[in-house]
N, C-alpha and C positions, 0 to 999 in steps of 0.2 A: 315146458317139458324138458327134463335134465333127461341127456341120453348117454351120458357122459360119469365117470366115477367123482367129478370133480363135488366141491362139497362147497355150498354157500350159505354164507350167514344171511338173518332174520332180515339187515340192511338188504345183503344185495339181492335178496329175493325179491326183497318188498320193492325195489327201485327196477329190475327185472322183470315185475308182473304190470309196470306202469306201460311196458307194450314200448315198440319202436319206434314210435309217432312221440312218447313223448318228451315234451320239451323242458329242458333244465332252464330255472331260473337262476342264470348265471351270466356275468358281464366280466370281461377282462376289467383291468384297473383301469384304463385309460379309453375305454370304448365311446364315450360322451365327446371328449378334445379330439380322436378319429375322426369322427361322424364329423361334426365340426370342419375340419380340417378336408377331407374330403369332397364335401357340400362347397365348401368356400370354391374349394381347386373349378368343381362341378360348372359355379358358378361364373368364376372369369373365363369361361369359352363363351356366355349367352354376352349379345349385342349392349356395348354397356350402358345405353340406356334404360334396359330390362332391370340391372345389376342390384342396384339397390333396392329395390321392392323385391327382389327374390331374397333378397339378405336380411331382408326385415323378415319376412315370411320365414324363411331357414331359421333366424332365430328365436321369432315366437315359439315353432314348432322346437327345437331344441329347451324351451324353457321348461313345456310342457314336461316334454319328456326326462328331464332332469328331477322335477315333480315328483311325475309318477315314482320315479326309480328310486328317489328316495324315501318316499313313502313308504311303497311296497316293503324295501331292506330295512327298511327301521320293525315293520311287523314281521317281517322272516327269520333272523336271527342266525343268519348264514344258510339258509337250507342248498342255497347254490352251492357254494364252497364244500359244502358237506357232500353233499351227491355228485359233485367232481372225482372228490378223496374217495368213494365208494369205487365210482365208473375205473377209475385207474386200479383200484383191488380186483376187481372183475375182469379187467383186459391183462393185467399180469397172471391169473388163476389160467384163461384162456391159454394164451402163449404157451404158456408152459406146459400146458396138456394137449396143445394143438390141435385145440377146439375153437367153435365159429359160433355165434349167435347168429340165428336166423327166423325168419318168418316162418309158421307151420301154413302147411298148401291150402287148409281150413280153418277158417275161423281167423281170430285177430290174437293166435296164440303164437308164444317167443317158444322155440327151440334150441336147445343147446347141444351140438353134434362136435363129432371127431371131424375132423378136414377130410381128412381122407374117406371117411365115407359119404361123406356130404359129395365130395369128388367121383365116387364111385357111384352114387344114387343118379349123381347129373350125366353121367358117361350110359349107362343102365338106360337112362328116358331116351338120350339123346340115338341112340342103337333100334331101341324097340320101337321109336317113332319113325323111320326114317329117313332121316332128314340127311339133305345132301350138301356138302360141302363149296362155298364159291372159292374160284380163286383169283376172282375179280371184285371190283369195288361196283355195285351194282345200285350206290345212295343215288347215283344220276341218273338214272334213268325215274 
């Protein structure tokens, strides 16, 4: 629901009705040697007796996954990259009109509001509900 004068194309619609949950298939260039790289670091804190069957197992699992991912990208044909290039047209349109995407309070619908009334809806609840102010940190108790 566009509450906003902002004007979207057929792309960002259709990647905007896909809901906030979902997930872009898309990997930085180098996310595989990361992981890698990380696991490895992971691994020289355990007992180094452990070390090497956990590195056999990290790397199995990394084959796998190297697999999948090439699989997957060879039948996608970029759709990550593509729906990156969308998401950044959609968050420059936002800015610029000093609108927010957000969750509608029913149902699993996307909303598109002004900030500022998005801020003024939350000030509104937060009044007519009311709720009172700590000026203590009260997580310890």
């Amino acid at each position: 629901m566009n509450k906003t004068e902002i004007c979207f194309t057929e792309e960002e619609l259709e990647l905007l009705n896909k809901g906030l949950k979902y997930d872009i298939n898309y990997k930085r260039k180098h996310w595989l040697s990361n992981l890698a790289l990380e696991a490895d670091s992971a691994i020289t804190r355990l007992p180094s007796h452990e070390q090497e069957h956990v590195r056999h197992i990290v790397a199995h699992n990394l084959q796998k996954l190297y697999k999948q991912y090439s699989k997957k990208n060879s039948n996608s044909n970029g759709n990550g990259t593509k729906e990156i290039k969308i998401i950044n047209q959609i968050k420059t349109k936002l800015e610029d009109a000093k609108a927010i995407v957000t969750k509608a309070d029913k149902g699993n619908s996307v909303v598109i509001i002004k900030e500022d009334e998005y801020n003024n809806k939350i000030r509104t609840f937060i009044s007519k509900n009311s709720f009172n102010l700590s000026n203590h940190d009260i997580t310890n108790k």
